[in-house]
Each structure stands twice: as C-alpha cells, then as structure tokens.
TORKOL-693426 format. One record per residue: x, y, z of N, C-alpha, C in turn. Coordinates in steps of 0.1 Angstrom, whole numbers, plus 5000, padded with zeros to 4 digits. Layout:
N
nu:X | nv:Y | nw:Z | cau:X | cav:Y | caw:Z | cu:X | cv:Y | cw:Z $
...
END
This chain:
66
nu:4971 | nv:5245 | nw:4974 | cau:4980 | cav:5240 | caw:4984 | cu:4981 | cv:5225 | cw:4983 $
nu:4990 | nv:5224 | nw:4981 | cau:4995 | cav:5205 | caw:4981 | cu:4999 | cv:5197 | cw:4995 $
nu:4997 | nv:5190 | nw:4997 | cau:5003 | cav:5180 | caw:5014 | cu:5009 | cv:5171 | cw:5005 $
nu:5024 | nv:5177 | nw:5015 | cau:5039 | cav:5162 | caw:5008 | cu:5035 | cv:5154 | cw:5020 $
nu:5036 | nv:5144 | nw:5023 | cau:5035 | cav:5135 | caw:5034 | cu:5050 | cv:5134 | cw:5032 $
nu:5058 | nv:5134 | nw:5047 | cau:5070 | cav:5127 | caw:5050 | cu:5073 | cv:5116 | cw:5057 $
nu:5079 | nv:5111 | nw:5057 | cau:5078 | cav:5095 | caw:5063 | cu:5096 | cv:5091 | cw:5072 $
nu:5087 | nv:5094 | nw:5081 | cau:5106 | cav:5089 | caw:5090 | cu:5106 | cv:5081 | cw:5092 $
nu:5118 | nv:5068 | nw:5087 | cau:5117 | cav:5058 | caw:5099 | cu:5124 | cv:5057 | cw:5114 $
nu:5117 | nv:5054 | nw:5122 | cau:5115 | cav:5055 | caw:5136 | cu:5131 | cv:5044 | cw:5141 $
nu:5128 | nv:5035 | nw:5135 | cau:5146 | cav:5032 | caw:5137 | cu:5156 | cv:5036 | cw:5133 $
nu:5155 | nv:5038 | nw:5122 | cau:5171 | cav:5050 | caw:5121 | cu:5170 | cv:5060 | cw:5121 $
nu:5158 | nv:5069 | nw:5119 | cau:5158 | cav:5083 | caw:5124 | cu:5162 | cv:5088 | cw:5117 $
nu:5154 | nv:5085 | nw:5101 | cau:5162 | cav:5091 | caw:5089 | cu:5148 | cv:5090 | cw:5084 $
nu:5150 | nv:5105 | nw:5070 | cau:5143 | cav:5104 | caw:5063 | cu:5138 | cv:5094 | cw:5050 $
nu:5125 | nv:5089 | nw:5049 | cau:5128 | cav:5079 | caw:5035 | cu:5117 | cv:5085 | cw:5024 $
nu:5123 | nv:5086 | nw:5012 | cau:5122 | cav:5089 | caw:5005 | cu:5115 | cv:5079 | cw:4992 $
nu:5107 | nv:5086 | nw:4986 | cau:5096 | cav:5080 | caw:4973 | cu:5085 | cv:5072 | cw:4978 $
nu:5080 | nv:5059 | nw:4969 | cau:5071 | cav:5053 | caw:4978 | cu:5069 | cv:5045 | cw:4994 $
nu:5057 | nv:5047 | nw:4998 | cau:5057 | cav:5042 | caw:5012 | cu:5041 | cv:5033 | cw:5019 $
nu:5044 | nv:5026 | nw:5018 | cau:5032 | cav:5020 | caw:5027 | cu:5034 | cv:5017 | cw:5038 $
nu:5021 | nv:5023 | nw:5045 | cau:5015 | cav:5023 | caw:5060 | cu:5005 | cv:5011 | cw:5064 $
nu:5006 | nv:5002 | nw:5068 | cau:4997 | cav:4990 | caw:5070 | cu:4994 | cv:4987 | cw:5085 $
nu:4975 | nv:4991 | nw:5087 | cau:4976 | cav:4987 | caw:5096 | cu:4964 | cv:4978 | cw:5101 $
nu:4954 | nv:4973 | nw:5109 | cau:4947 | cav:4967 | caw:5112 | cu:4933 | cv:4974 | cw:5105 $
nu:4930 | nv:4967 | nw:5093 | cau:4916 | cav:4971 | caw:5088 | cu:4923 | cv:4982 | cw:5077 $
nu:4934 | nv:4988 | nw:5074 | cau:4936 | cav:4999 | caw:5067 | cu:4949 | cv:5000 | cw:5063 $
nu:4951 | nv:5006 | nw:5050 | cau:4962 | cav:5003 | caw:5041 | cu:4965 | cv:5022 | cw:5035 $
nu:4974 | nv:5028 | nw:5040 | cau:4977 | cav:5036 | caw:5030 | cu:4989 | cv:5036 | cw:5027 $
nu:4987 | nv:5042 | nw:5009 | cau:4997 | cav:5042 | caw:5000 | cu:5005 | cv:5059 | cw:5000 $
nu:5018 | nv:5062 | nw:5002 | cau:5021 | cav:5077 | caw:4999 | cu:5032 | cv:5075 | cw:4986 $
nu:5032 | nv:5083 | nw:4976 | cau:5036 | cav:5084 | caw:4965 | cu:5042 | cv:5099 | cw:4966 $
nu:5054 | nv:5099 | nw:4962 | cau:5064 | cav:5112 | caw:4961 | cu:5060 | cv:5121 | cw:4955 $
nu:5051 | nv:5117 | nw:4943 | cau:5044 | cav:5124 | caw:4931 | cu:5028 | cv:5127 | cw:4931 $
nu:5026 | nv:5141 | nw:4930 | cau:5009 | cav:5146 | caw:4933 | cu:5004 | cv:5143 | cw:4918 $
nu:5013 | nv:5139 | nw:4910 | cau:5008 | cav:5130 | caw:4892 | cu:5001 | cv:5121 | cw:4893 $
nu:4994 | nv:5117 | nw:4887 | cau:4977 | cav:5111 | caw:4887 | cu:4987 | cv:5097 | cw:4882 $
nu:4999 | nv:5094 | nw:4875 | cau:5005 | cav:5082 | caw:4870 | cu:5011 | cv:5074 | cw:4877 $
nu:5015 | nv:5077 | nw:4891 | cau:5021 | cav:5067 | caw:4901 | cu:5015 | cv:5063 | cw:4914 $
nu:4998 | nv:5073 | nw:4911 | cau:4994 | cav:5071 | caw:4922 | cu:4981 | cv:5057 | cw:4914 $
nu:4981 | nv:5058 | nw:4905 | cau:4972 | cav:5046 | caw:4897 | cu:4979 | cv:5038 | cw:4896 $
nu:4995 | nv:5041 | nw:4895 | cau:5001 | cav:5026 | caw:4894 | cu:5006 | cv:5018 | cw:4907 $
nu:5005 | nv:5027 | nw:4918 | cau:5003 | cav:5019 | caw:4935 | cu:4992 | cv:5015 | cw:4936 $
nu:4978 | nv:5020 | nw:4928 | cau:4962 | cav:5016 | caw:4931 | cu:4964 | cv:5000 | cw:4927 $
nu:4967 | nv:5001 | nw:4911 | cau:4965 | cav:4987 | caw:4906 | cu:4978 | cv:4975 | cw:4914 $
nu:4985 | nv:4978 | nw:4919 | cau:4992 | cav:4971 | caw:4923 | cu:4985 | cv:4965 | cw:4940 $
nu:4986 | nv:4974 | nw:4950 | cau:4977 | cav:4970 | caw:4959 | cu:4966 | cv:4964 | cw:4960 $
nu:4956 | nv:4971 | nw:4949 | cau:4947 | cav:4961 | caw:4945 | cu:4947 | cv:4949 | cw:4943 $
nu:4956 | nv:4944 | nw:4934 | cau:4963 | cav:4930 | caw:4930 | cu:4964 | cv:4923 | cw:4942 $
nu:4971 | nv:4927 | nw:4946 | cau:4975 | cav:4922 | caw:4960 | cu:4965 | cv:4922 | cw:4973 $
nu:4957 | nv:4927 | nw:4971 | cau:4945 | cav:4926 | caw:4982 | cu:4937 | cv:4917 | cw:4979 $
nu:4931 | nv:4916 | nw:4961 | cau:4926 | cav:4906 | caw:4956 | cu:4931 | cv:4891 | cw:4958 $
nu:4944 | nv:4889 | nw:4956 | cau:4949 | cav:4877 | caw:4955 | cu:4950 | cv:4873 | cw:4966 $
nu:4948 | nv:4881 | nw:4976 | cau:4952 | cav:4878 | caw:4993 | cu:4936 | cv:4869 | cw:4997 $
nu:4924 | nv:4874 | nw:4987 | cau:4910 | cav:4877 | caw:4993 | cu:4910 | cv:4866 | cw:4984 $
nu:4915 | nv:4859 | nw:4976 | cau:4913 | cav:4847 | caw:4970 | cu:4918 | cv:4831 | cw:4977 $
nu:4929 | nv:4836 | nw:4978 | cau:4933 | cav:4825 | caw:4987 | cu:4931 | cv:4824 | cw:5001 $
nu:4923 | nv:4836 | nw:5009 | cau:4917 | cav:4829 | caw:5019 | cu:4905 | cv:4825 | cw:5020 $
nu:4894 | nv:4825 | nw:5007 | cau:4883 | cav:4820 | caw:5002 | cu:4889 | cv:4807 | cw:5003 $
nu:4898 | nv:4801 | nw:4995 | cau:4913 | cav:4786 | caw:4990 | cu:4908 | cv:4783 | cw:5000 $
nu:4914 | nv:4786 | nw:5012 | cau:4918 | cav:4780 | caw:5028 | cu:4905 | cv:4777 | cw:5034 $
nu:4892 | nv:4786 | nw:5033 | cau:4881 | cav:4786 | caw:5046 | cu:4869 | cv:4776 | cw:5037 $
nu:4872 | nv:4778 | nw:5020 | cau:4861 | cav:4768 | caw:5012 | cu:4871 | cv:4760 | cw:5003 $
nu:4878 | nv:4753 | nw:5010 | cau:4880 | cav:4742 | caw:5003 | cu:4870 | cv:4735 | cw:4989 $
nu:4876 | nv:4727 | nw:4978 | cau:4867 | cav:4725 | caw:4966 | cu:4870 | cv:4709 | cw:4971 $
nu:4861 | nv:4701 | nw:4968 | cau:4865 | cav:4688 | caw:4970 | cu:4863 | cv:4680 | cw:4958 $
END
C-alpha cells in the first residue's frame, strides 16, 4: 500500500499538483508526486543545501570574524 499525500491550497481551493513544501516552526516537510527513490533524493539534496547555507550565514551574523 502506497500514501499519495494531496495538498489543497486553502486559498483557492484547488488542488496542487507535483512538488510541495510544508514549513513549519522546527520542521520542514518535503512531498514529491513520485514514490521513485530519484526525486525524492533530489528534494533531500536541495533542502539540504538550503538548510546548510541558512546555518552558515547565521553563524556570519551571531560570530562575526574580525
């Protein structure tokens, strides 16, 4: 048995379709259209990326280098 996740948006009250992120306080999920091991690795590495780079520059901001 497989779980599709569906994703309505709440303002137009329509279905949306393919990828989707859910972001919320402390917690990030990714839903991918495809139960294929290829697009759900290529939302890993990308989020990743982007959580890293977020976690770098607020190291930047709180330890300044002098």
């Amino acid at each position: 048995m497989r779980i599709r996740p569906q994703i309505i948006n709440l303002q137009t009250k329509r279905l949306e379709l393919g990828e989707a992120k859910i972001v919320g306080k402390d917690i990030l999920f990714n839903i991918t259209p495809s139960p294929e091991l290829q697009p759900v690795c290529k939302m890993l590495l990308m989020t990743q990326k982007k959580l890293f780079l977020s976690w770098v520059k607020s190291l930047a901001l709180t330890n300044p280098v002098s």
